[in-house]
C-alpha positions in Angstrom: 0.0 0.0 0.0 2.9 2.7 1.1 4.7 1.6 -2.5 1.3 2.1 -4.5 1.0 5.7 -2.5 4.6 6.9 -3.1 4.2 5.8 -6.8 1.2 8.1 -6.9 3.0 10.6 -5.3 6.2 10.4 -7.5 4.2 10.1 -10.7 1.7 13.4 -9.2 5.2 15.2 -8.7 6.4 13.9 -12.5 3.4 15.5 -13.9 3.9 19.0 -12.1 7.9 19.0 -13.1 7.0 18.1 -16.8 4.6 21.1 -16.8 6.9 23.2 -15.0 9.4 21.9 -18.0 6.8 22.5 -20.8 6.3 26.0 -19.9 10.0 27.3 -19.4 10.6 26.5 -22.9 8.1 29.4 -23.6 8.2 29.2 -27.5 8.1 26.2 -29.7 7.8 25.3 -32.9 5.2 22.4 -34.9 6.7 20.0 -37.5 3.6 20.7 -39.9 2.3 24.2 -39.9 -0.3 26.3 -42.7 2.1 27.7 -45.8 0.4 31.4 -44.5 2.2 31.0 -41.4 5.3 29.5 -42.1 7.3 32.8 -41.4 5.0 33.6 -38.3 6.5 33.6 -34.8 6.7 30.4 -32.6 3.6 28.8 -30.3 4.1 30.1 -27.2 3.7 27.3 -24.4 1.5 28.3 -21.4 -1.0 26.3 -18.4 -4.1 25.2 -19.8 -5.7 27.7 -17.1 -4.2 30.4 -18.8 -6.2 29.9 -21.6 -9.2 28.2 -20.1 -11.7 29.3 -17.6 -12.6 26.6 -15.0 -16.5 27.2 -14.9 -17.8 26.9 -11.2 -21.0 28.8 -11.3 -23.5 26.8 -9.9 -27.2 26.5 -11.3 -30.5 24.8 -9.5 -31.8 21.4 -10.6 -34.9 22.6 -10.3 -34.6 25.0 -13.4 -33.1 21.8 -15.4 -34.8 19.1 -17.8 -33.1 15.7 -18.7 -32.4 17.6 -21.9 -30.1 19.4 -20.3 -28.4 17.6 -17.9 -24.7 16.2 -18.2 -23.2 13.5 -16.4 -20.6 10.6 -16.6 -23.3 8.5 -17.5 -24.7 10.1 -20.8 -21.5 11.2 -21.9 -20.2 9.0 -24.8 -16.9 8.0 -24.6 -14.1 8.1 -27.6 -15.7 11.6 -28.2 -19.5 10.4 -29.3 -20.5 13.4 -27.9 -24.6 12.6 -25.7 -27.6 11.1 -24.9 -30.4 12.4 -22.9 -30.2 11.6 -19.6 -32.7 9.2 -17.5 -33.3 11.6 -14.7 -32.0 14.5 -12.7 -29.8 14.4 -9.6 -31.2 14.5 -6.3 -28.7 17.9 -5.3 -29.8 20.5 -5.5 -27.3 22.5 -7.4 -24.7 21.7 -10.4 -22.3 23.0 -12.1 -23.7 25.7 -15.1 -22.5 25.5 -18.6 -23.0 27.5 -21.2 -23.3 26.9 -25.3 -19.6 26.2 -26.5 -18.0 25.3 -23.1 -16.3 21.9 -23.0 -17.0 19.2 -20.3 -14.7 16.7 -19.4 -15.6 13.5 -17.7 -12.9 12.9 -15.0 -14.5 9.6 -13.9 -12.3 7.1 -16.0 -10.3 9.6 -18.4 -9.3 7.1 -20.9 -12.7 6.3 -22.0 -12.2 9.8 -24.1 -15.4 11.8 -22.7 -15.6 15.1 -23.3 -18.5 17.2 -25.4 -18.2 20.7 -26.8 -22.0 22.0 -25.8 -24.6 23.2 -28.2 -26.2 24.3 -25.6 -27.0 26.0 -22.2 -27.6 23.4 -19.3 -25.9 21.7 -16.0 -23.2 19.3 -15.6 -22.6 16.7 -12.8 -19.9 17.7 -10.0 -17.9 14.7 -11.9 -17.6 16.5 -15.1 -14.8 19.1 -15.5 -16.2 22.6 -17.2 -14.0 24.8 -19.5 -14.7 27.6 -21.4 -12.0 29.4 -23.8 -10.7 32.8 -23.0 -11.3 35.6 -25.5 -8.1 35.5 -26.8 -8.6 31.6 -27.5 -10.7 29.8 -30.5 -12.9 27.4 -28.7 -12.2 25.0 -31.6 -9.4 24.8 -30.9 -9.2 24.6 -27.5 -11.5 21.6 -28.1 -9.1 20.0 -30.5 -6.2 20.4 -27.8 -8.5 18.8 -25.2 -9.8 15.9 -27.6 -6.0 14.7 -27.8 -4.3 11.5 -26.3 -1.8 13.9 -24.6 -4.1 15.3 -23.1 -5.9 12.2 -21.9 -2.5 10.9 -20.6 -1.7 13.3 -18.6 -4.8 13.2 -17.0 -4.1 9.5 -16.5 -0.9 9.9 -14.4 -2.4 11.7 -12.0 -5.2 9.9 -11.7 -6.5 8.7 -8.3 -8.2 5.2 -7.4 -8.0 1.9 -9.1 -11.3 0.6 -10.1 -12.5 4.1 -10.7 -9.6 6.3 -11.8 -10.8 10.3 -11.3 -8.6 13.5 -12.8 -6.6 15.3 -10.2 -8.1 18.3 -10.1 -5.1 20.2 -9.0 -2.7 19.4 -12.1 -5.6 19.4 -14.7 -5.7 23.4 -14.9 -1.5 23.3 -15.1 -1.8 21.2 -18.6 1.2 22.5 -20.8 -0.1 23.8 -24.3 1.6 25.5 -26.9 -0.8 27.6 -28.7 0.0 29.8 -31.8 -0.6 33.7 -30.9 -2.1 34.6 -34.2 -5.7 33.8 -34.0 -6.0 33.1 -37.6 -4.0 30.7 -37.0 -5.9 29.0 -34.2 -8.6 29.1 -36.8 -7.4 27.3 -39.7 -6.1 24.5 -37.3 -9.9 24.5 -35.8 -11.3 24.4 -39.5 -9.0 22.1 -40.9 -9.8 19.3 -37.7 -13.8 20.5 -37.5 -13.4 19.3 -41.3 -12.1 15.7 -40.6 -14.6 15.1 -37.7 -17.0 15.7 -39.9 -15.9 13.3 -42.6 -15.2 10.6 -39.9 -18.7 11.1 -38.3 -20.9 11.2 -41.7 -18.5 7.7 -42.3 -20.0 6.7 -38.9 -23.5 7.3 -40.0 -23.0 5.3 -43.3 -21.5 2.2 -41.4 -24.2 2.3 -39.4 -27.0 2.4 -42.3 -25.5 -0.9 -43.6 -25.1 -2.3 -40.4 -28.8 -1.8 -40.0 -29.5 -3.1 -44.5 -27.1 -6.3 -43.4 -29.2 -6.8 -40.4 -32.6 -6.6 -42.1 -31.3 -8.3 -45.1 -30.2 -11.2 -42.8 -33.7 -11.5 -41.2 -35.0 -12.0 -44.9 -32.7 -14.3 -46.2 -32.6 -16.3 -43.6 -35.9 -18.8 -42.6 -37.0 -18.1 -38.4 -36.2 -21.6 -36.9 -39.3 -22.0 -34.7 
C-alpha cells in the first residue's frame, strides 16, 4: 500500500515537473504548420488555465430538464458526444454551462469523454467545465482537449484503481503550446472541425449498412421455430 502511494505521489510530482518543464521552454515550434504562417513567430507554451476558464457557477436542478443535464453516464466515450439523460440528480445544485463550453468526464479519463456543448444546461460535479478565454478559439481549444496527450496526462495523476478520477489540481497546469495569431488557431480549428466531420458522416454510413445487413439477414434467412 505505502509503495502504491509513493508511486502516486512520485508520478503526481512527475506531472507537475514536466509542466513546470513545458512551460519554461516558452516558444516552440510544430513539425507541420499552414504555408500562410510558415514565417510567423513560434507557439508560445502556457498552463491550460491560462487559456481556459474553469467554470464553477452553480445553477439549481430545479430549473433543469433531462435535456439538459450532463453526467458521466450520458456522456459518450471516444468523443461520441450525448444522450439524454434518464433523470436528474437528487442535489440540488450543479455546475452551469454555457453553449460552447467543453466538459470533461474525470471519472475514467481514458474512456475519451468530453463534449463541446450546443447548448445551455448543467453538468454533474464529476464532469470538468472549460470555457475558452477571448483570446482563444474554442475549436481549438477543443481540438487540444480531444487529444491522447491530453488524456494521458490526466491518466498519471489519476486517483483510485477501479475508478480512476482526474486530479483536479494538475488538470488546470496542462502544458499547451498555442500559436498567438488567431487566424492561426482558426485554420487549425477548421481544418480538424473538417475531418470530424468526414469521420462522423463515415460513422453514420457504417451504421445504415449495419442496419441493410441486419434486415437483409432477417429475410434471407428462414426463423427456426
Amino acid at each position: 500500500m505505502i509503495c502504491k502511494q509513493a508511486s502516486k505521489q512520485a508520478s503526481k510530482q512527475a506531472s507537475k515537473q514536466a509542466s513546470k518543464q513545458a512551460s519554461k521552454q516558452a516558444i516552440v515550434y510544430p513539425k507541420l504548420r499552414f504555408p500562410q504562417f510558415k514565417d510567423c513567430e513560434g507557439w508560445e507554451v502556457v498552463e491550460l488555465m491560462n487559456i481556459g476558464y474553469f467554470v464553477k457557477e452553480k445553477i439549481e436542478v430545479l430549473n433543469l430538464n433531462p435535456e439538459d443535464y450532463i453526467s458521466t453516464e450520458n456522456l459518450l466515450s471516444d468523443y461520441s458526444g450525448v444522450t439524454i439523460s434518464n433523470k436528474l440528480p437528487t442535489t440540488e445544485k450543479v455546475t452551469a454551462f454555457q453553449k460552447n463550453d467543453i466538459l470533461i468526464s474525470n471519472i475514467r479519463p481514458y474512456l475519451k469523454k468530453v463534449w463541446v456543448a450546443d447548448k445551455d444546461g448543467g453538468a454533474s460535479n464529476d464532469i470538468v467545465v472549460i470555457r475558452a478565454k477571448s483570446n482563444i478559439n474554442t475549436s481549438f481549444l477543443s481540438s487540444v482537449i480531444k487529444n491522447d496527450d491530453f488524456i494521458n496526462y490526466m491518466m498519471k495523476g489519476a486517483k483510485g484503481l477501479k475508478m480512476p478520477r482526474g486530479d483536479l489540481g494538475l488538470i488546470p497546469i496542462f502544458p499547451v503550446a498555442v500559436p498567438s495569431d488567431p487566424k492561426e488557431q482558426q485554420a487549425i480549428a477548421d481544418c480538424l472541425s473538417s475531418l470530424d466531420k468526414l469521420i462522423s458522416e463515415e460513422n453514420e454510413q457504417i451504421g445504415r449498412l449495419k442496419d441493410h445487413k441486419k434486415g437483409l439477414m432477417q429475410q434471407l434467412f428462414p426463423k427456426m421455430q
